[in-house]
N, C-alpha and C positions, 0 to 999 in steps of 0.2 A: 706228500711223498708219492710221488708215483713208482708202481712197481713195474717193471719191462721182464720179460724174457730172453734171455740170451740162450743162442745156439751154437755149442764148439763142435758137432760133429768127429769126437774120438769113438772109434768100433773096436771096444776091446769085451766084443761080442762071436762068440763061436757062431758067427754068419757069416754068408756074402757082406760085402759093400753096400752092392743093391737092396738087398733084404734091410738093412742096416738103415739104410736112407728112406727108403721107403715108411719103416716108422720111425725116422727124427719128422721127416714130411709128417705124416699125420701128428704128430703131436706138436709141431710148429702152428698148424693150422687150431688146435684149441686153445692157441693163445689169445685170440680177439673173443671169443665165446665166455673166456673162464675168467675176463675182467682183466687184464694185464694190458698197458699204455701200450708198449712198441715192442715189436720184434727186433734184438738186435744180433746180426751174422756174422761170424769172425772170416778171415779169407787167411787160411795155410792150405801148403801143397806137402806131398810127398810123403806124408808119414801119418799112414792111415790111424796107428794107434792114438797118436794124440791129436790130429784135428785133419778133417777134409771136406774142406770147404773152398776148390780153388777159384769161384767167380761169387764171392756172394751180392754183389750187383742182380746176375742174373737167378741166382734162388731168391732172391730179395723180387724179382718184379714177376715171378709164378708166386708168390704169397701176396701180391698188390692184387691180383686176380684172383686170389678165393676169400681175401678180405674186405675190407668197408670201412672201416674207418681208423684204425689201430695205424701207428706210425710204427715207420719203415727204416735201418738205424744199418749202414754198412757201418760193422762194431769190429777191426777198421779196415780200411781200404790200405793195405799197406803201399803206399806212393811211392818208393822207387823201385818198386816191381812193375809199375804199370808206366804205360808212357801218359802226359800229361793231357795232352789231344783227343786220346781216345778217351781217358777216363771224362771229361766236359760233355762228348756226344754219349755216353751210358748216364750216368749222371741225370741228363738234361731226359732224356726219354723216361728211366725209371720214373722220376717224377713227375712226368704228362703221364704217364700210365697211372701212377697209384691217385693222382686227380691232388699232387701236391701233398703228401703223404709221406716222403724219404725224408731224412735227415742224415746229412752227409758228415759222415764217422773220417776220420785220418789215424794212420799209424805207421810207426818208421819200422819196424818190424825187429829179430830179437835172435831170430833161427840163426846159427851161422851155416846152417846146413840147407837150411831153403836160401841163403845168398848164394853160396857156391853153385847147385843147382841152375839156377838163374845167371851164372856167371858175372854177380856185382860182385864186385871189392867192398866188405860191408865197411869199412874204415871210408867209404865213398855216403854211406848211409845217413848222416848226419844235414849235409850239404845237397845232396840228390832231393831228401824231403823239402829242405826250406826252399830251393829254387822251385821243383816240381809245383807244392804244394800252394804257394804264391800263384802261378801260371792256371792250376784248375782255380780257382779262388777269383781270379780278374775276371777267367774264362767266362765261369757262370754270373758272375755279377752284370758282364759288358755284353758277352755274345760271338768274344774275336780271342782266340787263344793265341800269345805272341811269347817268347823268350828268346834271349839273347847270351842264354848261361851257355857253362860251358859242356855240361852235361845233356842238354834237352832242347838244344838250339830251334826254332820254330818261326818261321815266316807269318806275318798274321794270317790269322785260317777262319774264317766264319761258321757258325756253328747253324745249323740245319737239323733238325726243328731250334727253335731261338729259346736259350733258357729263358723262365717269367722272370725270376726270382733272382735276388741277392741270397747266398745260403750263407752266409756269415751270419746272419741270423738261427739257421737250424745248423749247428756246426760244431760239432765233438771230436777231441780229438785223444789217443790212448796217453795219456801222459803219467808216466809209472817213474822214470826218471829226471832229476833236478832239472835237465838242460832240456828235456821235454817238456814239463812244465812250463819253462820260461816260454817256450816256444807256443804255447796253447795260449798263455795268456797273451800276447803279441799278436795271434791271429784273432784274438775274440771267441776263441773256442771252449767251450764247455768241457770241463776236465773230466775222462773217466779213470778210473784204473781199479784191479785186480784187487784186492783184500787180500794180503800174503804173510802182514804182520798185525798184533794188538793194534787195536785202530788209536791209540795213542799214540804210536812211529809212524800214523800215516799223517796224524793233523797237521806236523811241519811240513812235509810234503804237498798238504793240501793247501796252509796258509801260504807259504810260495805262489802257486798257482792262485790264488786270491790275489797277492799284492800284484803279481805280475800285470795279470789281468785291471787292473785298477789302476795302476799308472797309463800301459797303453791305451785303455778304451776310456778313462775318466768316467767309470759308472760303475756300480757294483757286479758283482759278478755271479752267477746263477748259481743254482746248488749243484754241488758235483756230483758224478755218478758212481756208485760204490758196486763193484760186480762181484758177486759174491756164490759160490756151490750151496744149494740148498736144500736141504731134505726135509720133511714134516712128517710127524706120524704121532696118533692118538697118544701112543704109549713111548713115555721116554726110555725103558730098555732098547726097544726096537731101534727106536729114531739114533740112538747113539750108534747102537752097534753096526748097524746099516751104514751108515754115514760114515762113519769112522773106517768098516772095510774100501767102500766105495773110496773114497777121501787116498787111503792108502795107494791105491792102485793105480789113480788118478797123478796123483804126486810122484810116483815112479816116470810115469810118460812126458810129467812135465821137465824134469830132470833132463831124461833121454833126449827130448828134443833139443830144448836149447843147451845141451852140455852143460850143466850146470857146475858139476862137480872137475873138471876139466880146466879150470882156471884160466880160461882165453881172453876174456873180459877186459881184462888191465891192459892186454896189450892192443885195443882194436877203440877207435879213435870214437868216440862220442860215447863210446858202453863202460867207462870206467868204473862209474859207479855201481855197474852189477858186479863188479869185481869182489863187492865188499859181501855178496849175497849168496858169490860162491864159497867164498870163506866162509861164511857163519854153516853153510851147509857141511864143508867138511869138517869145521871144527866139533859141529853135533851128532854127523853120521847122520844117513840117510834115513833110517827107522824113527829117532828120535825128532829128525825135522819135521817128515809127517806127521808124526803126534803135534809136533806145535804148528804147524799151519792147518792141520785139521781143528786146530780148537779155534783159529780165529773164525772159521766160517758160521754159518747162519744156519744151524741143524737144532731138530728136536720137535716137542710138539708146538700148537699152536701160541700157545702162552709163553714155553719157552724162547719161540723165535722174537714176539713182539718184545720182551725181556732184552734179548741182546741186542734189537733193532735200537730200542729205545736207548740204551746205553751206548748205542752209536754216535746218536741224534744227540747228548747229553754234552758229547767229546767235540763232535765236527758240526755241530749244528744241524741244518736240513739238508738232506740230501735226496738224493733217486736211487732207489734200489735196484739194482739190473740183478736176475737172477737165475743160474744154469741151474738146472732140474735133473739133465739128464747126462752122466758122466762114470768114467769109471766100473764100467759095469753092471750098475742097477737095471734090471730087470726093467722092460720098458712098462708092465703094468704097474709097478713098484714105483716108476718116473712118474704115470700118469696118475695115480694116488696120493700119490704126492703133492702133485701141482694140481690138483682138484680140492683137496684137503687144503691146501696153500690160499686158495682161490675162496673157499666156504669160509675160514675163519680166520684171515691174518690178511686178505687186501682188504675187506670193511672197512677194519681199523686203520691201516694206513693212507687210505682214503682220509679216514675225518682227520687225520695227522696233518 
């Protein structure tokens, strides 16, 4: 099992922005130090409370330069926000830069509020990724970025510096829904997704993504990545009640952004199936949903967390643990205590895992 680091960048901290970033930056950077495989960066705009992170390409290749060997993870590149051209020459560089270090993340994206922003039609969302995401994918394998869709029309273009690399080998992509899934296993991409329900309602979801994956590529399929909010602390009072406020707060923003409770889902053409996510939300009310998707996560002390990892591992078999440290509020000494404590007595063991 390898454990990564993931970065959302929400400041729902009485600071600046800058103040703000300044230490998620420093504590991005004690991820190669404190044993953690890969850095992985989310990319949302516009709503600082729940995430801001609008190039993580480029925070991804200022962490390739204060690190050494730890892999580099756009956690994802959401593809119909970017054109498919440019993303091949960022792409192609990051990875001369980090000396072959990136692994190239995809995601079709979720906001209806960062499509409008961007003026996509997200009912366009579905079809924009699979043409796009085909187009970077030849791009970096060949070295010539070509499409003829109808969205992203492209003349062949030569790419300058020349990717080395096939990255369908380093290649993850967010698959949280049915027909995202299908589409992960199709590209040969490595499944991630979010921890939202008892990880018993994820293993269908994950076994999809296993068969999918096994039909198209005839080989087995790697272990998926499980990303999960996490807190550690000597003392299981603390660990709960810490986590549980955090957890809360955190779970408000995530609501707010993607409208959760808003019921728009069903009508908007690939997102059906969050339809069914917004209902369980209202049918629980917002206090009681937080209580349950704060117990799925991965909180508590050190023995507690290998406990719930291990009953993970028990469910879905092997997996990779990707894990957000700092969210919702906690105090960044409290973050960095955390994932230091995290680091001293719970990656050992996942290690020899």
């Amino acid at each position: 099992m390898h454990p990564s680091y993931q970065i959302l960048m929400g400041n729902c901290h009485p600071i600046s922005d800058k103040e703000f970033w300044d230490e998620e930056v420093r504590l991005a950077e004690l991820a190669e130090p404190l044993g953690f495989s890969a850095i992985w960066c989310v990319e949302h705009h516009f709503d600082g409370d729940y995430s801001m992170c609008p190039d993580n390409l480029q925070f991804l290749t200022y962490l390739a330069a204060k690190t050494n060997h730890i892999k580099l993870v756009t956690g994802g590149i959401i593809v119909p926000w970017n054109d498919p051209l440019r993303l091949v020459g960022k792409i192609t560089l990051l990875d001369y830069l980090s000396n072959g270090r990136m692994v190239v993340g995809l995601g079709r994206g979720l906001s209806r509020m960062e499509y409008e922003q961007f003026g996509i039609d997200m009912n366009e969302a579905r079809d924009r990724f699979d043409e796009a995401a085909e187009m970077v994918l030849r791009g970096l394998a060949t070295g010539v970025v070509s499409g003829d869709g109808p969205y992203y029309p492209q003349p062949p273009a030569t790419i300058r510096p020349r990717p080395t690399r096939d990255f369908r080998d380093d290649l993850v992509c967010i698959a949280m829904s049915p027909d995202s899934l299908d589409v992960a296993g199709k590209l040969g991409a490595q499944m991630a997704t979010f921890i939202q329900f008892p990880i018993e309602q994820h293993l269908p979801l994950i076994d999809q993504w296993r068969a999918a994956y096994r039909e198209a590529q005839g080989s087995e399929p790697p272990p998926p990545v499980l990303t999960e909010f996490v807190y550690c602390h000597e003392d299981p009072e603390v660990a709960e009640a810490n986590a549980r406020a955090a957890m809360a707060r955190y779970f408000v923003s995530i609501v707010k952004h993607y409208d959760l409770d808003q019921g728009h889902f069903a009508n908007i053409t690939g997102y059906q199936a969050y339809a069914a996510l917004s209902d369980m939300l209202a049918a629980a009310g917002r206090e009681e949903a937080a209580t349950a998707w704060a117990d799925t996560q991965t909180w508590g002390t050190p023995e507690q967390i290998l406990e719930k990892l291990d009953h993970k591992r028990s469910v879905v078999g092997d997996f990779h643990f990707n894990c957000a440290f700092s969210f919702g509020g906690l105090s960044f000494p409290e973050v960095e205590a955390s994932m230091r404590l995290f680091s001293d007595k719970v990656i050992p063991e996942l290690k020899r895992w």
